[in-house]
Backbone of each chain as nested JSON, in Angstrom:
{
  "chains": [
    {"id": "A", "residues": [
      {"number": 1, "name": "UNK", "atoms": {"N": [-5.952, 81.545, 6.306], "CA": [-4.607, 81.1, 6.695], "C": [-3.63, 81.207, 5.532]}},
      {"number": 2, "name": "UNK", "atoms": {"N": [-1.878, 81.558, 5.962], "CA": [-1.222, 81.822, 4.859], "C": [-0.75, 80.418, 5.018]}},
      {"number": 3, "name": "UNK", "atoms": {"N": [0.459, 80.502, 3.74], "CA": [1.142, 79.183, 3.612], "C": [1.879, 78.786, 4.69]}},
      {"number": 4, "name": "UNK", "atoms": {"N": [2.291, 80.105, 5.234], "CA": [2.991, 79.364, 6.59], "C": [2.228, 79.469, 7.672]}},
      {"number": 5, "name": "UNK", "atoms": {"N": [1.737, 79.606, 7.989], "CA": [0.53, 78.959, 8.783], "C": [-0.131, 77.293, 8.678]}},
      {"number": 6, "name": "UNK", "atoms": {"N": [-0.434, 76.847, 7.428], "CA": [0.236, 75.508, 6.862], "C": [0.879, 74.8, 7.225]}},
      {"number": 7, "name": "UNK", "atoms": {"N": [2.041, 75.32, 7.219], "CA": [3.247, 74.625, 7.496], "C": [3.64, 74.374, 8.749]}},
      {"number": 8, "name": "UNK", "atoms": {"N": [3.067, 75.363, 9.428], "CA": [3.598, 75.042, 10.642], "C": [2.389, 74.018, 11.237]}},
      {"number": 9, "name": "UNK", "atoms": {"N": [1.134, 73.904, 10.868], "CA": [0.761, 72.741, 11.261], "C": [1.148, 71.578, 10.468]}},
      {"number": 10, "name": "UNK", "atoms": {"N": [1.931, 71.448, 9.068], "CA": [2.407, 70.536, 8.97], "C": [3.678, 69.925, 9.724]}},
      {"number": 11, "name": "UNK", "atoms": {"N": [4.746, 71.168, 10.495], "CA": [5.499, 70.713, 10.836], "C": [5.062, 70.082, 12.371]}},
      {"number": 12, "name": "UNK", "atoms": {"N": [3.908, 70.413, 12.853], "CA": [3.295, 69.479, 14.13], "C": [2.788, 68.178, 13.838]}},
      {"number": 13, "name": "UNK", "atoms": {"N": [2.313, 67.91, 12.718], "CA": [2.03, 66.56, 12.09], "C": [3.103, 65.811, 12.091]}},
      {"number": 14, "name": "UNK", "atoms": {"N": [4.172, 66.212, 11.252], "CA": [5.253, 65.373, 10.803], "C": [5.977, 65.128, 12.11]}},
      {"number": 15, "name": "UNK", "atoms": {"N": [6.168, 65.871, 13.466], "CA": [6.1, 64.999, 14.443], "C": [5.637, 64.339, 15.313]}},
      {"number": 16, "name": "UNK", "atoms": {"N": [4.225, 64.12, 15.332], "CA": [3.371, 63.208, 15.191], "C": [3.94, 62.046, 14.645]}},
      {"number": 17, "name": "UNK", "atoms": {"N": [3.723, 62.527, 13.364], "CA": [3.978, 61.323, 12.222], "C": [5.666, 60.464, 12.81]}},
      {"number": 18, "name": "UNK", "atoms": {"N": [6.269, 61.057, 12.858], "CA": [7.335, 60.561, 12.879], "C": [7.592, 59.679, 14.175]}},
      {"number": 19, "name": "UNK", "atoms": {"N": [7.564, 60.335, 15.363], "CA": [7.125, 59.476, 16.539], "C": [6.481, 57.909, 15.965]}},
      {"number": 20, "name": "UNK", "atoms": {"N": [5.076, 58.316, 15.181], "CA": [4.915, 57.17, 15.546], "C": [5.161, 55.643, 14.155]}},
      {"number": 21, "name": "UNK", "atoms": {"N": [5.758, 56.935, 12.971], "CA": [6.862, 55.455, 12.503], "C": [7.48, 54.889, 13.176]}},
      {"number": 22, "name": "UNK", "atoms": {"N": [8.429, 55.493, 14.596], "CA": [9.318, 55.109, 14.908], "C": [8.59, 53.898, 16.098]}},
      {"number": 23, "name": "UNK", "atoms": {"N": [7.625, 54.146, 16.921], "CA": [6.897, 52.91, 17.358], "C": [6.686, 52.117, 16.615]}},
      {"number": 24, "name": "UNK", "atoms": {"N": [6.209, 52.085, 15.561], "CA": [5.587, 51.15, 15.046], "C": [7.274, 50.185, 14.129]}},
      {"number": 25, "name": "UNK", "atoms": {"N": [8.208, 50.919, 13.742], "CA": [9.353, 50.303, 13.568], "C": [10.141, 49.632, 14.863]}},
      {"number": 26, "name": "UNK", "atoms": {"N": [9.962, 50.159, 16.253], "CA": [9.86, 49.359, 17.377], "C": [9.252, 48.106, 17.495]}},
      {"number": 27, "name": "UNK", "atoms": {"N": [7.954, 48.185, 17.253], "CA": [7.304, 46.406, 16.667], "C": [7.637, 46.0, 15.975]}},
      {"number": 28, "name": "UNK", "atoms": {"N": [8.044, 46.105, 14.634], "CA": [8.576, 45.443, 13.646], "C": [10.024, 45.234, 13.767]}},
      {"number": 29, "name": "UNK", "atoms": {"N": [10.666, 45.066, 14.759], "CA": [12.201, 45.037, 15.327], "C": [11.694, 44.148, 16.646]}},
      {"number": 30, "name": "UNK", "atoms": {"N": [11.072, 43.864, 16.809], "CA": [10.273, 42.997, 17.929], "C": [10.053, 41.954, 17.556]}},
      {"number": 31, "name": "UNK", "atoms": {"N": [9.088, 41.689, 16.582], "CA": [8.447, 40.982, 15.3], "C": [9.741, 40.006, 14.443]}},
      {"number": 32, "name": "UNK", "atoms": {"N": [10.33, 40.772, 14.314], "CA": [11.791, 40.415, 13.471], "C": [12.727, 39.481, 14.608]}},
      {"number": 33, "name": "UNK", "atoms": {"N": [12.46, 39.703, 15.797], "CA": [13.765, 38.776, 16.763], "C": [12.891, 37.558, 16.745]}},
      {"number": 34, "name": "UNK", "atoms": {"N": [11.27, 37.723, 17.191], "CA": [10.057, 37.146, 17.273], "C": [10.717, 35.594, 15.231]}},
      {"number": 35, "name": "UNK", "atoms": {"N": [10.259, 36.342, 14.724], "CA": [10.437, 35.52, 13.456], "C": [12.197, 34.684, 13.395]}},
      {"number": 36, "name": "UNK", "atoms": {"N": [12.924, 35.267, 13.83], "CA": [14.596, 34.998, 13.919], "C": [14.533, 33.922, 14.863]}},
      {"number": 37, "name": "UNK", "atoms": {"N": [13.779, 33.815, 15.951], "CA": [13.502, 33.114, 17.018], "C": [13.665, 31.648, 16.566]}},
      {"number": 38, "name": "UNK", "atoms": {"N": [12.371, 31.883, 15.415], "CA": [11.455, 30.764, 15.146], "C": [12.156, 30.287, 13.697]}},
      {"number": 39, "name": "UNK", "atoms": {"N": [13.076, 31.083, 13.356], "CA": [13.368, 30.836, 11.967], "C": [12.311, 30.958, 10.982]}},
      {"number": 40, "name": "UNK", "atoms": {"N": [11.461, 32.009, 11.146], "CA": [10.26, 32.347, 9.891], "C": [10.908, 33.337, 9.246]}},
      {"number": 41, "name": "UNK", "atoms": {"N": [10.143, 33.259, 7.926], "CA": [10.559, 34.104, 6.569], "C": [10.157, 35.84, 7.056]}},
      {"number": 42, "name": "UNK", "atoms": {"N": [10.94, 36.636, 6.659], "CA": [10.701, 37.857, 6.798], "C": [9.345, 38.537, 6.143]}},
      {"number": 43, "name": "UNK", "atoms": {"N": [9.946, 38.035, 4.979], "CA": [8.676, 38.593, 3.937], "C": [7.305, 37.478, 4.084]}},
      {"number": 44, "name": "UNK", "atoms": {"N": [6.363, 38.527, 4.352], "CA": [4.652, 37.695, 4.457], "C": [3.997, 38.007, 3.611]}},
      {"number": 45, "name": "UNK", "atoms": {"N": [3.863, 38.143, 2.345], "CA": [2.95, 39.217, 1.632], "C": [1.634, 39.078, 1.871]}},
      {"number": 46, "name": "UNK", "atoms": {"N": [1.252, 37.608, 3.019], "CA": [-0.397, 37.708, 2.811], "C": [-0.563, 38.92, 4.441]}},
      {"number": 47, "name": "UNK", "atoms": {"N": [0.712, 38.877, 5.236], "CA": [0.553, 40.044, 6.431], "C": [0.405, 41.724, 5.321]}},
      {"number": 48, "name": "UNK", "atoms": {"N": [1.023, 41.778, 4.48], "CA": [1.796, 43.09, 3.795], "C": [0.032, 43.248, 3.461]}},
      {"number": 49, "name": "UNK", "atoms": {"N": [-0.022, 42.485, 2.407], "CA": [-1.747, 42.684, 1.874], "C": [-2.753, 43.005, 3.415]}},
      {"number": 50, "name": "UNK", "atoms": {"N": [-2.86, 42.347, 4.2], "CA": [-3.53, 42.761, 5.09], "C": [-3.089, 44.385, 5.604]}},
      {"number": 51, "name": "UNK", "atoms": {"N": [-1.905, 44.88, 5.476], "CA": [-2.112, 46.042, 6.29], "C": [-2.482, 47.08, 5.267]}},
      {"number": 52, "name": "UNK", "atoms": {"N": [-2.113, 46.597, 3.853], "CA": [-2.713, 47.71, 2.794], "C": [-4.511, 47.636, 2.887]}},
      {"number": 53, "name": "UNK", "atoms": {"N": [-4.927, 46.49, 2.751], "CA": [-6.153, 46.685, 2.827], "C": [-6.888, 47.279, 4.59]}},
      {"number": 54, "name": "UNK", "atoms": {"N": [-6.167, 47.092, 5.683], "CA": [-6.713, 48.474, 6.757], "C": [-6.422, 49.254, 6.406]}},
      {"number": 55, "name": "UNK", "atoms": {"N": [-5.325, 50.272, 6.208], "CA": [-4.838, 51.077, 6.227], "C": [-6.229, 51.954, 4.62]}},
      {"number": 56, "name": "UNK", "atoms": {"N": [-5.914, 51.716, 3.913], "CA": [-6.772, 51.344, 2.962], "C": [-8.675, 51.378, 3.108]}},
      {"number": 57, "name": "UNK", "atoms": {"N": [-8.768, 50.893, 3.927], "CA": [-10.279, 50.738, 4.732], "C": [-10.659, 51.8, 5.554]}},
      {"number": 58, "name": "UNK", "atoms": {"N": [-9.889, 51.977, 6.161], "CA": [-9.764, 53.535, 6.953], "C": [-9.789, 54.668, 6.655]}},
      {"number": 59, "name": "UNK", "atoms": {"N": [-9.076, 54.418, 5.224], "CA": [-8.456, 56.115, 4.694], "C": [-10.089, 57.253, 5.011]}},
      {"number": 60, "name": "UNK", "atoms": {"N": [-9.69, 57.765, 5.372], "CA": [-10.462, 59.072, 5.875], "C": [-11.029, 59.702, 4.47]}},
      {"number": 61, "name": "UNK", "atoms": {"N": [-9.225, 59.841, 3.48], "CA": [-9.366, 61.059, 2.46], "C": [-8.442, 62.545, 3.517]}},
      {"number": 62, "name": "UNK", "atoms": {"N": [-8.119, 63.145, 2.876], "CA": [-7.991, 63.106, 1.074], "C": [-7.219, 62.6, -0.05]}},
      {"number": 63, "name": "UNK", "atoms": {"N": [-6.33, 61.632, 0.899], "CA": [-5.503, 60.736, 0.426], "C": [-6.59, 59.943, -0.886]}},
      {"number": 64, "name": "UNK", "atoms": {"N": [-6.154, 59.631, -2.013], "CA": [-7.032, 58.231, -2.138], "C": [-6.455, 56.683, -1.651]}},
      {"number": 65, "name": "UNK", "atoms": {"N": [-6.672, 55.738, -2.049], "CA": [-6.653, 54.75, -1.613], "C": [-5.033, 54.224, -2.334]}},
      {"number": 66, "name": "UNK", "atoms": {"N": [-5.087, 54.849, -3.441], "CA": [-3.827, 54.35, -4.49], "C": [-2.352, 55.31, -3.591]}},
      {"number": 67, "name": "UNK", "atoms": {"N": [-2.769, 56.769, -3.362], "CA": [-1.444, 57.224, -2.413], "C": [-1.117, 56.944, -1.445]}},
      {"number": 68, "name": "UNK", "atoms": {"N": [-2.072, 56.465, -1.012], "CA": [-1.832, 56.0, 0.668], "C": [-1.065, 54.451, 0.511]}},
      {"number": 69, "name": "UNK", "atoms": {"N": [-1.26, 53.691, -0.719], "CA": [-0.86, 52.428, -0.76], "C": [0.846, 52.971, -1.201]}},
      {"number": 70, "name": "UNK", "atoms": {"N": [1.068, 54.188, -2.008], "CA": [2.357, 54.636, -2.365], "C": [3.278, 54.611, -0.98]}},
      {"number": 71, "name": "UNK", "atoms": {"N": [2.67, 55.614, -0.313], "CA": [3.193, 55.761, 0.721], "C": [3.441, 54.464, 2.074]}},
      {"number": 72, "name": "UNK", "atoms": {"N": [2.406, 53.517, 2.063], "CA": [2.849, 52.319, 2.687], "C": [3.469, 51.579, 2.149]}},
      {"number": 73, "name": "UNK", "atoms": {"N": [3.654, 51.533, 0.622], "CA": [4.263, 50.402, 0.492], "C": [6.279, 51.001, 0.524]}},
      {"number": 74, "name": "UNK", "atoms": {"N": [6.616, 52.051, 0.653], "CA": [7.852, 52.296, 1.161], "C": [7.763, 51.975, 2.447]}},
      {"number": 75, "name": "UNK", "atoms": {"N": [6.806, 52.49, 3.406], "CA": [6.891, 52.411, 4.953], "C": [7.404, 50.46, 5.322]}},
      {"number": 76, "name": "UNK", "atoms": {"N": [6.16, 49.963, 4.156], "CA": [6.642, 49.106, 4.292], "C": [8.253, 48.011, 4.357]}},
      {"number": 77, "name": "UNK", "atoms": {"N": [8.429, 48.368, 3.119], "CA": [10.193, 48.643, 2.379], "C": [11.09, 48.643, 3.38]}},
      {"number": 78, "name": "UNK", "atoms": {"N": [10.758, 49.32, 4.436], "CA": [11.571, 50.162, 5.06], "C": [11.579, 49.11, 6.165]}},
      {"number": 79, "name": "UNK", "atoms": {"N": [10.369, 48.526, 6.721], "CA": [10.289, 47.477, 7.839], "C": [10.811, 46.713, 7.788]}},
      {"number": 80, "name": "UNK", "atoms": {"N": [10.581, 45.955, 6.578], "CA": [11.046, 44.655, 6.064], "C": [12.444, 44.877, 6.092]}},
      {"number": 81, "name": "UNK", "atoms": {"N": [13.348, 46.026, 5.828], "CA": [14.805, 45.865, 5.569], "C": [15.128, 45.559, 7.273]}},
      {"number": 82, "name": "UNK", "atoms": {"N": [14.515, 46.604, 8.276], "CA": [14.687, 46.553, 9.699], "C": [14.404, 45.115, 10.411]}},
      {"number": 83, "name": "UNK", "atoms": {"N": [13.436, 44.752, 9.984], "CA": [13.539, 43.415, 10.355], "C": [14.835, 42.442, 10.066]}},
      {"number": 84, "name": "UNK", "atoms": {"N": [15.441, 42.447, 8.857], "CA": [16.655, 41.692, 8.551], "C": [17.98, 42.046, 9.127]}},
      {"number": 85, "name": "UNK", "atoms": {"N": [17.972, 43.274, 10.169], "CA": [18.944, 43.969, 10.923], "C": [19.229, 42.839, 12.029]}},
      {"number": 86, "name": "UNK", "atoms": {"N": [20.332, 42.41, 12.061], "CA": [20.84, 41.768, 13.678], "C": [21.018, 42.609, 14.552]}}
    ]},
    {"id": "B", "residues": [
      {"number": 1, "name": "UNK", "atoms": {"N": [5.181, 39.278, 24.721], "CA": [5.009, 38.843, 23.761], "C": [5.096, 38.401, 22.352]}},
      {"number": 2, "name": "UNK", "atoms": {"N": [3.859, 37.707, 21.561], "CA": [4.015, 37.062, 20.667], "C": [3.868, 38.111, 18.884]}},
      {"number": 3, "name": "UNK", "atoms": {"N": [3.86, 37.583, 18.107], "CA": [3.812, 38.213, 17.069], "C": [2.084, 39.065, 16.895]}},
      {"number": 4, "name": "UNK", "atoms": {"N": [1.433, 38.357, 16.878], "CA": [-0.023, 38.44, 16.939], "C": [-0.315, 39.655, 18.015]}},
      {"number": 5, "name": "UNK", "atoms": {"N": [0.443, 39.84, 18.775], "CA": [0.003, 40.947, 19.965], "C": [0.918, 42.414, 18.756]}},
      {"number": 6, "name": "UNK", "atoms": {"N": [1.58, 41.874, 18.658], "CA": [2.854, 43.046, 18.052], "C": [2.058, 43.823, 16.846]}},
      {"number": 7, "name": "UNK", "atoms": {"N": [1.421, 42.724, 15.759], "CA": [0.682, 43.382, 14.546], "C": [-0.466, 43.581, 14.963]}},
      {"number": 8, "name": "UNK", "atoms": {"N": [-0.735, 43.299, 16.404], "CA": [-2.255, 44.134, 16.912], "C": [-1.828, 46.057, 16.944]}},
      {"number": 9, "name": "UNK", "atoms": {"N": [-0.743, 45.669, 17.704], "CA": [0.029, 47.254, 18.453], "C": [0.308, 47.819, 16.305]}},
      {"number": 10, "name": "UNK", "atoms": {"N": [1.0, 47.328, 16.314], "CA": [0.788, 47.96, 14.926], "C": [-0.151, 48.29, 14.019]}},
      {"number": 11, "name": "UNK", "atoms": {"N": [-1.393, 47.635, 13.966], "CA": [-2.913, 47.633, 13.667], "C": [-3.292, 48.904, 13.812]}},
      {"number": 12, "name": "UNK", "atoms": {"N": [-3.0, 49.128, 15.269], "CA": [-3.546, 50.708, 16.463], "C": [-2.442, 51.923, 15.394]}},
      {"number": 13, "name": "UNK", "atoms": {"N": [-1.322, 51.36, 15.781], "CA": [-0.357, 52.387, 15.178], "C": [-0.756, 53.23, 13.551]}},
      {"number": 14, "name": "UNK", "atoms": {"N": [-0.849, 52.081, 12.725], "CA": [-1.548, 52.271, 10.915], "C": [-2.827, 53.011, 11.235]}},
      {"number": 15, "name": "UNK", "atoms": {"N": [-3.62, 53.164, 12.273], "CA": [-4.745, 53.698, 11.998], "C": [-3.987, 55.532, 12.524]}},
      {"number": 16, "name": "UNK", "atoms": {"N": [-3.649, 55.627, 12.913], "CA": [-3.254, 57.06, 13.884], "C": [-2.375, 57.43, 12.301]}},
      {"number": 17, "name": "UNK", "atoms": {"N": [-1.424, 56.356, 11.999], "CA": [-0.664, 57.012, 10.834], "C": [-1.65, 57.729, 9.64]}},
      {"number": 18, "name": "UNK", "atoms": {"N": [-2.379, 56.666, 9.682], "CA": [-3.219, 57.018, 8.243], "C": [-4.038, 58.176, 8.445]}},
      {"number": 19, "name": "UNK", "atoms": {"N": [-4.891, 58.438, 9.591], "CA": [-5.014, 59.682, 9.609], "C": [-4.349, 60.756, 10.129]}},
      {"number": 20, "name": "UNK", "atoms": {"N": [-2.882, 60.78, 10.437], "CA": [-2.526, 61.849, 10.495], "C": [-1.551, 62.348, 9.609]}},
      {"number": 21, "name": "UNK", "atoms": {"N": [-1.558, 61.198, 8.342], "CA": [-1.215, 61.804, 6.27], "C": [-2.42, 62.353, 6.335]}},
      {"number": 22, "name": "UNK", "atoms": {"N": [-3.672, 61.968, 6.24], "CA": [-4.486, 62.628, 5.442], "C": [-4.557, 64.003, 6.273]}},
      {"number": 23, "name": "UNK", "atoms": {"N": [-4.324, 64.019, 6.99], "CA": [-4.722, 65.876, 7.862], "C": [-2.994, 66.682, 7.323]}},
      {"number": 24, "name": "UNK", "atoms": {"N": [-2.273, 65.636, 7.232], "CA": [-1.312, 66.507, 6.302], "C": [-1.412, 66.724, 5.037]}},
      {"number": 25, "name": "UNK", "atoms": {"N": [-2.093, 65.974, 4.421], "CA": [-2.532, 65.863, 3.296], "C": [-3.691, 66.747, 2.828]}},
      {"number": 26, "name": "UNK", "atoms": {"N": [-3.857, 67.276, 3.265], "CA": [-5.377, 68.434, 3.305], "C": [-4.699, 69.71, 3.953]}},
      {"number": 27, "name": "UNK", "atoms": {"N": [-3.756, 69.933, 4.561], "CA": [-2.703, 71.179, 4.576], "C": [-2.412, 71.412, 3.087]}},
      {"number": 28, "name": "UNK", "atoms": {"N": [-1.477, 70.061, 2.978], "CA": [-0.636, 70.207, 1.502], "C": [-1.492, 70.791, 0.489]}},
      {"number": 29, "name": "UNK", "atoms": {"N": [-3.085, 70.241, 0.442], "CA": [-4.309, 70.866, -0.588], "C": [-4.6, 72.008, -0.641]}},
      {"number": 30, "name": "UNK", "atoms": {"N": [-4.219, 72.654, 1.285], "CA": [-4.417, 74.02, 1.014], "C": [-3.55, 75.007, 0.524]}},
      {"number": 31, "name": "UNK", "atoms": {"N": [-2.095, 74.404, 1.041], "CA": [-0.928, 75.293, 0.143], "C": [-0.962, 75.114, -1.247]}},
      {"number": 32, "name": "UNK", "atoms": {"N": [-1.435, 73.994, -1.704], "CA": [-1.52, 74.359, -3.716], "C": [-2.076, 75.29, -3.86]}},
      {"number": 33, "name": "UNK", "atoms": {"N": [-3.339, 75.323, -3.006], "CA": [-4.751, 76.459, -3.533], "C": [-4.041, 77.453, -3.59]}},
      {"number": 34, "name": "UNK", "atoms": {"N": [-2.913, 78.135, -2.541], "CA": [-3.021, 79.285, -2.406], "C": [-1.855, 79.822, -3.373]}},
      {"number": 35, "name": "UNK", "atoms": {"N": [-0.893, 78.299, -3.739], "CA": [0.255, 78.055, -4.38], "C": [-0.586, 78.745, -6.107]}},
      {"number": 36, "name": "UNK", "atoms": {"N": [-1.598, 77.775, -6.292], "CA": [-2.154, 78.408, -7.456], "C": [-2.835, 79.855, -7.769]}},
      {"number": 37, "name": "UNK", "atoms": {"N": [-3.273, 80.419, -6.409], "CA": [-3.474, 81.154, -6.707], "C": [-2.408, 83.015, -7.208]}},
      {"number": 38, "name": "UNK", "atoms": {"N": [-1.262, 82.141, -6.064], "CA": [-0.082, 83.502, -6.523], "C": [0.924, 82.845, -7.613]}},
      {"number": 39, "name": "UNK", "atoms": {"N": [0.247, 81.973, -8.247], "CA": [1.126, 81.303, -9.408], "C": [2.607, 81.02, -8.91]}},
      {"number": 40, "name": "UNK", "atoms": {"N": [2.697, 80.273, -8.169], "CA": [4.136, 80.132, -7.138], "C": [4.361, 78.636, -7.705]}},
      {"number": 41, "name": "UNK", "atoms": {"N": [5.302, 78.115, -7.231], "CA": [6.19, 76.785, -8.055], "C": [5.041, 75.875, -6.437]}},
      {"number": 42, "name": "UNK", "atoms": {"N": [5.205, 74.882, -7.624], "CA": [4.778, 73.736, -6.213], "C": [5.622, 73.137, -5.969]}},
      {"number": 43, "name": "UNK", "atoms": {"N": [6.972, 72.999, -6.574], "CA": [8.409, 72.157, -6.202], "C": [9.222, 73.226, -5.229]}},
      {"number": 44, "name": "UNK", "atoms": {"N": [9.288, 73.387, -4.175], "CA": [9.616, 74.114, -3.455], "C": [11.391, 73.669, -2.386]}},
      {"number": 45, "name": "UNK", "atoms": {"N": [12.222, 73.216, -3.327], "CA": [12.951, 72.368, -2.767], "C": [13.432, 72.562, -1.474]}},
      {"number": 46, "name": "UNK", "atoms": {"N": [13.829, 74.199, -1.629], "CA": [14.407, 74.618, -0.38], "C": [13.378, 74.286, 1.135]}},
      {"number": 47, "name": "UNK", "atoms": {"N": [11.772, 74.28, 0.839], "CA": [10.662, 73.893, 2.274], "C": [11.395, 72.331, 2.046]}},
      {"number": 48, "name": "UNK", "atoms": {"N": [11.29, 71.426, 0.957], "CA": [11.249, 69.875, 1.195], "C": [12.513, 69.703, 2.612]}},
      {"number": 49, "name": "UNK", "atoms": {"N": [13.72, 70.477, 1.91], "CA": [14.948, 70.209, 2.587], "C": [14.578, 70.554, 4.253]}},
      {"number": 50, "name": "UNK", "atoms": {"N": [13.974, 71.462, 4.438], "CA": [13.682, 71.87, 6.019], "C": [12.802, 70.678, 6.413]}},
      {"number": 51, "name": "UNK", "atoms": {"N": [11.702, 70.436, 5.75], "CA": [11.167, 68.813, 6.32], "C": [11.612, 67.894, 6.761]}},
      {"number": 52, "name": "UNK", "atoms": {"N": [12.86, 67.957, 5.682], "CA": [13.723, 66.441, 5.923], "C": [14.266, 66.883, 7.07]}},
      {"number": 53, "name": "UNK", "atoms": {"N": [15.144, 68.157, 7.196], "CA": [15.485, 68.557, 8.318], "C": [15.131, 68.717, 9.871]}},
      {"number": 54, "name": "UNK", "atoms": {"N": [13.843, 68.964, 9.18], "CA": [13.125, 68.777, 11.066], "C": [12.54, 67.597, 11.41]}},
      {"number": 55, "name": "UNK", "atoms": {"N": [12.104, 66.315, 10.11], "CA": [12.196, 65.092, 10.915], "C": [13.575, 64.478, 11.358]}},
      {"number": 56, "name": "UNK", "atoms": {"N": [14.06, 64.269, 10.898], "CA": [15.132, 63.841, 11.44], "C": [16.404, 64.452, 12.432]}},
      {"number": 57, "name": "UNK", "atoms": {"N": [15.991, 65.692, 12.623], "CA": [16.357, 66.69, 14.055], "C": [15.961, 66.016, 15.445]}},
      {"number": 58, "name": "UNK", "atoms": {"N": [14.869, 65.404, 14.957], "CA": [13.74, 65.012, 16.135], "C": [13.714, 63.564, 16.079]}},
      {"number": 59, "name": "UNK", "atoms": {"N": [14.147, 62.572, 15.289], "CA": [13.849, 61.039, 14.939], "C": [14.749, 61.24, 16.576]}},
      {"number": 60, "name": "UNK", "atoms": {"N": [13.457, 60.172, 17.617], "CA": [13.731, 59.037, 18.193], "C": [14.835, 58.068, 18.178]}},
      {"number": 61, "name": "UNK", "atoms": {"N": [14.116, 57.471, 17.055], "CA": [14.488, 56.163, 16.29], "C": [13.813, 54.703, 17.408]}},
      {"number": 62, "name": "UNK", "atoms": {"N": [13.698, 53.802, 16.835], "CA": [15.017, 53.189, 16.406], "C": [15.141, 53.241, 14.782]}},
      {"number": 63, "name": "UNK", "atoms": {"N": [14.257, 54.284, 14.037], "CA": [14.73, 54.112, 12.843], "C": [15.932, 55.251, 12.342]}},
      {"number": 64, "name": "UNK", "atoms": {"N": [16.827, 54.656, 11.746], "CA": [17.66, 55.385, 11.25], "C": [17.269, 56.541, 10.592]}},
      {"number": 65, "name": "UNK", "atoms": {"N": [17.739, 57.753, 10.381], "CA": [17.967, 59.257, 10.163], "C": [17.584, 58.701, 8.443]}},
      {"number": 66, "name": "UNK", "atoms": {"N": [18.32, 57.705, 7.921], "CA": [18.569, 57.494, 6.279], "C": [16.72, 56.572, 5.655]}},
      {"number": 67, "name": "UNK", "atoms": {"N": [16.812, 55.806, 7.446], "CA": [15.319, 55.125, 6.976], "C": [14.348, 56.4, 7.029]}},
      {"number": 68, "name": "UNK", "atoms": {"N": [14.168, 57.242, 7.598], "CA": [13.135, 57.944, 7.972], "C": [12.989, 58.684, 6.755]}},
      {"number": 69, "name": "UNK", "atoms": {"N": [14.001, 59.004, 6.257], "CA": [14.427, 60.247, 5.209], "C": [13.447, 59.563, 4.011]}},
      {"number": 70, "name": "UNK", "atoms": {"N": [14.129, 57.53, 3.726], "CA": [13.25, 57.066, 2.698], "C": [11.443, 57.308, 2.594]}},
      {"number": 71, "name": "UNK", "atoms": {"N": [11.256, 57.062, 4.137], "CA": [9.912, 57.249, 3.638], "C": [9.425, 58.738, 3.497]}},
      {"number": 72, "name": "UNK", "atoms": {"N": [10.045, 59.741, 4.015], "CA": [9.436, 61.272, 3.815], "C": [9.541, 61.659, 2.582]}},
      {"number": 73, "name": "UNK", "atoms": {"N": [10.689, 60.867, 1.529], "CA": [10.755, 61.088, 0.263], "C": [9.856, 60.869, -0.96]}},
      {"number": 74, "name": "UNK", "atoms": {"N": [9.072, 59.595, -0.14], "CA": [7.808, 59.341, -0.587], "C": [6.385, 59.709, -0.309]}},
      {"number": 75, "name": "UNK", "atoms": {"N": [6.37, 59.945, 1.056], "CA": [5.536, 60.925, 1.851], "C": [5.49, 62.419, 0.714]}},
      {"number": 76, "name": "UNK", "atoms": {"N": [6.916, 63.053, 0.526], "CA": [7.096, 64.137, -0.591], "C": [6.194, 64.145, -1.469]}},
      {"number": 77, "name": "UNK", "atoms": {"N": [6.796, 62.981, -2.143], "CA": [6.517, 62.87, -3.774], "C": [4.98, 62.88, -3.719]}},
      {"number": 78, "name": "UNK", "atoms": {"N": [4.379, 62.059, -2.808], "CA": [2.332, 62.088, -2.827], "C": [2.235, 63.517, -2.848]}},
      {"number": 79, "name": "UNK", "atoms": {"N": [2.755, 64.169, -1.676], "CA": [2.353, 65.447, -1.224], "C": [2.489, 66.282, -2.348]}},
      {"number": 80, "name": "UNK", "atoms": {"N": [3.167, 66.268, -3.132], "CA": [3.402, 67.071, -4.264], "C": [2.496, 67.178, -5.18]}},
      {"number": 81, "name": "UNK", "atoms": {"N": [2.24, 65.652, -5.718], "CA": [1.722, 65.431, -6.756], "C": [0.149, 65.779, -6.343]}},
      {"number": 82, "name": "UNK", "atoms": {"N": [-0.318, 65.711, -5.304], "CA": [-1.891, 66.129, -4.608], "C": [-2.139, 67.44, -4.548]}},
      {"number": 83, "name": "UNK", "atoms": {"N": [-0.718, 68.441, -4.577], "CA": [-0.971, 69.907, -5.176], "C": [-1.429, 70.397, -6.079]}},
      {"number": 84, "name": "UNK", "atoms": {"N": [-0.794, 69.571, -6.987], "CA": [-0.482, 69.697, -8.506], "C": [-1.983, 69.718, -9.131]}},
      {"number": 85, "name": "UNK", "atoms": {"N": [-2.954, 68.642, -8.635], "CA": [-3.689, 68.399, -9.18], "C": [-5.171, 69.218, -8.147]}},
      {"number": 86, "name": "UNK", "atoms": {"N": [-6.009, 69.863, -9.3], "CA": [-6.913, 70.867, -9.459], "C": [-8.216, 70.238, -8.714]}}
    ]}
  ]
}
């Protein structure tokens, strides 16, 4: 396979991928009215630690465990701001 | 529903994410190989920009075009640096 051959299964991943940030930022905009409700704190770090360590537990590879935490902990970043959205 | 149902649905979601980085992530391994082998740049700005471009052609949402962008920037930066290295 050439490089673009590659790519173009990366560009079928990344919408994959993207779809399903966007569900999963659907729950966490759920989660967030859910906490607003109740008047709970946005930030959980003992929830945050739990999803690094699945996410983390799972890893397949060839990620290691340290990029995959790179990469969640923006995904994360990113929730947490969505959650504070009215 | 409650919160507890929501970080279940998200639970499901982190596992599909995580493996479908690492199957991008094992593309990206194969374009270094081949990157190293025609001695070609692994910073390829002009492909990054079409990435950004075709997720966010396609974002759903509800995450914003600017959120999505944050995490592919970091999504990037792994992907890069997992070339790089031999």
């Amino acid at each position: 396979m050439e490089i673009a051959d590659w790519r173009k299964q990366i560009d079928e991943l990344d919408e994959q991928i993207t779809f399903l940030l966007n569900k999963r930022a659907a729950c966490a905009v759920e989660i967030g009215k859910l906490k607003q409700a109740n008047a709970a704190a946005v930030y959980e770090p003992q929830r945050e630690q739990k999803v690094y360590e699945h996410v983390t537990a799972i890893n397949p590879g060839p990620l290691t465990n340290a990029e995959l935490d790179d990469i969640y902990q923006r995904i994360m970043d990113v929730m947490r701001a969505k959650q504070r959205v009215k």
